[in-house]
KEGU-84110 format. One record per residue (C-alpha): x, y, z; residue in three letters; chain. Coordinates in steps of 0.25 Angstrom, whole numbers, padded with zeros to 4 digits. Example, Ala and Ser with C-alpha at 12.3 -4.5 7.8 and 13.67 -1.06 7.14 Angstrom:
2
     u     v     w resn chain
  0049 -0018  0031  ALA     A
  0055 -0004  0029  SER     A
//
This chain:
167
     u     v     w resn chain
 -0009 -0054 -0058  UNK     A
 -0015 -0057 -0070  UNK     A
 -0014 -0075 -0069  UNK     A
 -0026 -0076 -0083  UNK     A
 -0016 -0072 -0092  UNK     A
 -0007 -0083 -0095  UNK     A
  0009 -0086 -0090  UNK     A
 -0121 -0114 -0054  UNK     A
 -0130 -0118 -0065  UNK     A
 -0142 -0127 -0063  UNK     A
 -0139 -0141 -0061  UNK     A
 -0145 -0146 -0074  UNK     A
 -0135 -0139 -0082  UNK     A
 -0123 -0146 -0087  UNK     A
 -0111 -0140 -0089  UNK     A
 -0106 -0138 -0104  UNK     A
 -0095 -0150 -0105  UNK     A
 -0099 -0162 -0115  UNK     A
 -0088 -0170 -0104  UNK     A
 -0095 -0164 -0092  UNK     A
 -0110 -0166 -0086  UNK     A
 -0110 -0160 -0074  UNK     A
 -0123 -0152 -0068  UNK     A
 -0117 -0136 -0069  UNK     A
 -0121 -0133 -0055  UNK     A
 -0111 -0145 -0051  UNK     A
 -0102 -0141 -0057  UNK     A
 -0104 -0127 -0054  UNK     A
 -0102 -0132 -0038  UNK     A
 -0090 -0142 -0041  UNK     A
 -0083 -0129 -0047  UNK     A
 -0086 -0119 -0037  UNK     A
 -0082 -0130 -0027  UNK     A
 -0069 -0133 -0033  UNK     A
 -0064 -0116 -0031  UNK     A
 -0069 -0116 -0019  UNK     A
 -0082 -0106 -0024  UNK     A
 -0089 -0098 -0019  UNK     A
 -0076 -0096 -0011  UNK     A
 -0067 -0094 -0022  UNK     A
 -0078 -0086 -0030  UNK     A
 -0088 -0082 -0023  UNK     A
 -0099 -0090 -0031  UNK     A
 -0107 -0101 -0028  UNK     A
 -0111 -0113 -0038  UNK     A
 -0124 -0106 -0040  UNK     A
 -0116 -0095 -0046  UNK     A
 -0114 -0103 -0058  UNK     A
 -0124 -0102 -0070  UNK     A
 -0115 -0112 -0080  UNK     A
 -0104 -0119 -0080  UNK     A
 -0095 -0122 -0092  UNK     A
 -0086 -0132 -0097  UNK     A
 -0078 -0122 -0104  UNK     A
 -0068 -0131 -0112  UNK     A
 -0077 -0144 -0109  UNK     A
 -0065 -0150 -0102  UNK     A
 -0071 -0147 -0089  UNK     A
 -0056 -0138 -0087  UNK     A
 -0063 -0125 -0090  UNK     A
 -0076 -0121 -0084  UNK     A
 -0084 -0110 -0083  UNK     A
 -0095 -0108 -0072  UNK     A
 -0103 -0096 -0076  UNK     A
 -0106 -0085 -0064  UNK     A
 -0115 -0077 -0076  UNK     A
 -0118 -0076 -0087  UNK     A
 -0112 -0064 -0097  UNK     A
 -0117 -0060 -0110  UNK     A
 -0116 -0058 -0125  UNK     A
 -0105 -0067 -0132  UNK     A
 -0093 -0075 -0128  UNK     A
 -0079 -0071 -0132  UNK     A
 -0071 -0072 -0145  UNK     A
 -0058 -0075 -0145  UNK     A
 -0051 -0062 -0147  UNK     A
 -0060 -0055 -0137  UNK     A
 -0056 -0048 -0125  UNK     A
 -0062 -0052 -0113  UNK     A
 -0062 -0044 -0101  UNK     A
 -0065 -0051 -0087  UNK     A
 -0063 -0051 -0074  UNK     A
 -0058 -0064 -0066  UNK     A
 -0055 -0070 -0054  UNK     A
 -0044 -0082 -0053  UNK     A
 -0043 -0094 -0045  UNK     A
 -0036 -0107 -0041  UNK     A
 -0044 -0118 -0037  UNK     A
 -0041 -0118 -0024  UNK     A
 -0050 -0103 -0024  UNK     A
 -0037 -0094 -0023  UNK     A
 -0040 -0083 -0032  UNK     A
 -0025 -0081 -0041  UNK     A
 -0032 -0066 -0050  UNK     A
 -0042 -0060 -0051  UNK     A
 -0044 -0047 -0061  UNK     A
 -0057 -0043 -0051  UNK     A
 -0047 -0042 -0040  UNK     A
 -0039 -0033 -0051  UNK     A
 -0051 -0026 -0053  UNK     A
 -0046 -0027 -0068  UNK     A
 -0053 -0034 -0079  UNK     A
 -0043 -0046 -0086  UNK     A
 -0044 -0044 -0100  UNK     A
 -0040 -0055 -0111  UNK     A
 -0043 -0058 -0126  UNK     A
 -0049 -0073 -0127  UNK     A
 -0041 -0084 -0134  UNK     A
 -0027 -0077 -0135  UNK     A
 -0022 -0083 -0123  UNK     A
 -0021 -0072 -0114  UNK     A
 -0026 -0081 -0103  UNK     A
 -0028 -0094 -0100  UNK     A
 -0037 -0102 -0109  UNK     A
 -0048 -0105 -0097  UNK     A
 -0050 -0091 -0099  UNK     A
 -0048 -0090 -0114  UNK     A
 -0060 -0102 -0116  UNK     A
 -0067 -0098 -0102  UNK     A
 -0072 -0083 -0107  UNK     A
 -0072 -0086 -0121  UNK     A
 -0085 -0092 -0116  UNK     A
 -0090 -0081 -0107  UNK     A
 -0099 -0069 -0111  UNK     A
 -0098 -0055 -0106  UNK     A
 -0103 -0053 -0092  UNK     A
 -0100 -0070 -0088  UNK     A
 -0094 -0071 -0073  UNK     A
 -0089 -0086 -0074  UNK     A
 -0079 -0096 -0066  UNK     A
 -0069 -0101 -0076  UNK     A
 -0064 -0117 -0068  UNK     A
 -0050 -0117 -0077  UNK     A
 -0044 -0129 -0076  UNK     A
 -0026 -0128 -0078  UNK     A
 -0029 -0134 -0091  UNK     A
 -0035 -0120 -0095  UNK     A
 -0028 -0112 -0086  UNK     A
 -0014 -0112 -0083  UNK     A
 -0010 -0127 -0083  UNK     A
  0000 -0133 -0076  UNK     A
  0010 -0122 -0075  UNK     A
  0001 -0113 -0068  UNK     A
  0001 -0098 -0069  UNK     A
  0010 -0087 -0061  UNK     A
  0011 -0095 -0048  UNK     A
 -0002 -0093 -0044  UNK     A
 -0010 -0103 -0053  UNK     A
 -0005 -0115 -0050  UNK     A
 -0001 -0128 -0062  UNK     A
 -0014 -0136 -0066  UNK     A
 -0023 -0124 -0059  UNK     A
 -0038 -0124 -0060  UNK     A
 -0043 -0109 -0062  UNK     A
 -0055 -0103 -0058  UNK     A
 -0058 -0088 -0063  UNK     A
 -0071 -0082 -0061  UNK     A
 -0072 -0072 -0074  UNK     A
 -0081 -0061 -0079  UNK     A
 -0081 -0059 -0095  UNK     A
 -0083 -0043 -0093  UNK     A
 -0080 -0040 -0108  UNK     A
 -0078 -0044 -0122  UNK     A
 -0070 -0036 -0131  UNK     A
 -0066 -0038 -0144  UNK     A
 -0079 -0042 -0151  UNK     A
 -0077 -0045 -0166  UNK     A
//
């Protein structure tokens, strides 16, 4: 079941908030803490090269895995990605891997949720990242399907595995 749709850095770093100072590789830690990583991913802190204040609200982060390449999307584009979805307390809710079937969406129509609209339209081709959601940018407080809760905070691990629709 398809729930997208709607119905560690070195220490020096500082992660990209003017409203947050906190050293990437904390933050890094205190993410993968809060999902129970590396269980909940398999990944470690150290697997994080950047983190990211997405919306520079501290609700939408990105904690990059590795780097991709070439430019970000437009909107308009579509985006093919693989992804793995879950809850906060690490129980995974979807996952196109699992599916062996890439998730394909165009950026900014709201086909999915806008974590994902504003996450990836700052990803590059070949980026593995954890998007940290917060309800606010995800599903909010009516939930999703019975399986996302209200007020869920969502962690995906995405892949950007193409960009289509280049102008």
């Amino acid at each position: 079941m398809q729930f997208i749709q709607r119905v560690a850095a070195p220490a020096t770093r500082m992660m990209r908030s003017p409203n947050c100072r906190v050293p990437a590789a904390m933050f890094a830690t205190a993410a993968a803490a809060s999902i129970g990583a590396p269980e909940a991913f398999g990944r470690a802190a150290k697997d994080v090269k950047e983190t990211i204040d997405v919306a520079g609200d501290g609700k939408l982060q990105k904690l990059v895995l590795q780097q991709g390449a070439g430019e970000t999307p437009k909107r308009g584009d579509t985006l093919l990605a693989h992804y793995d979805g879950r809850l906060t307390s690490g129980k995974q809710f979807d996952s196109s891997r699992k599916r062996n079937e890439p998730f394909q969406f165009t950026v900014g129509a709201g086909q999915v949720i806008e974590g994902w609209d504003r996450g990836f339209a700052t990803m590059k081709k070949g980026e593995k990242s954890i998007l940290v959601i917060d309800s606010k940018y995800g599903y909010g407080a009516r939930g999703a399907g019975g399986v996302i809760p209200p007020n869920a905070t969502l962690y995906f691990e995405v892949e950007l595995l193409d960009i289509h629709g280049r102008r």
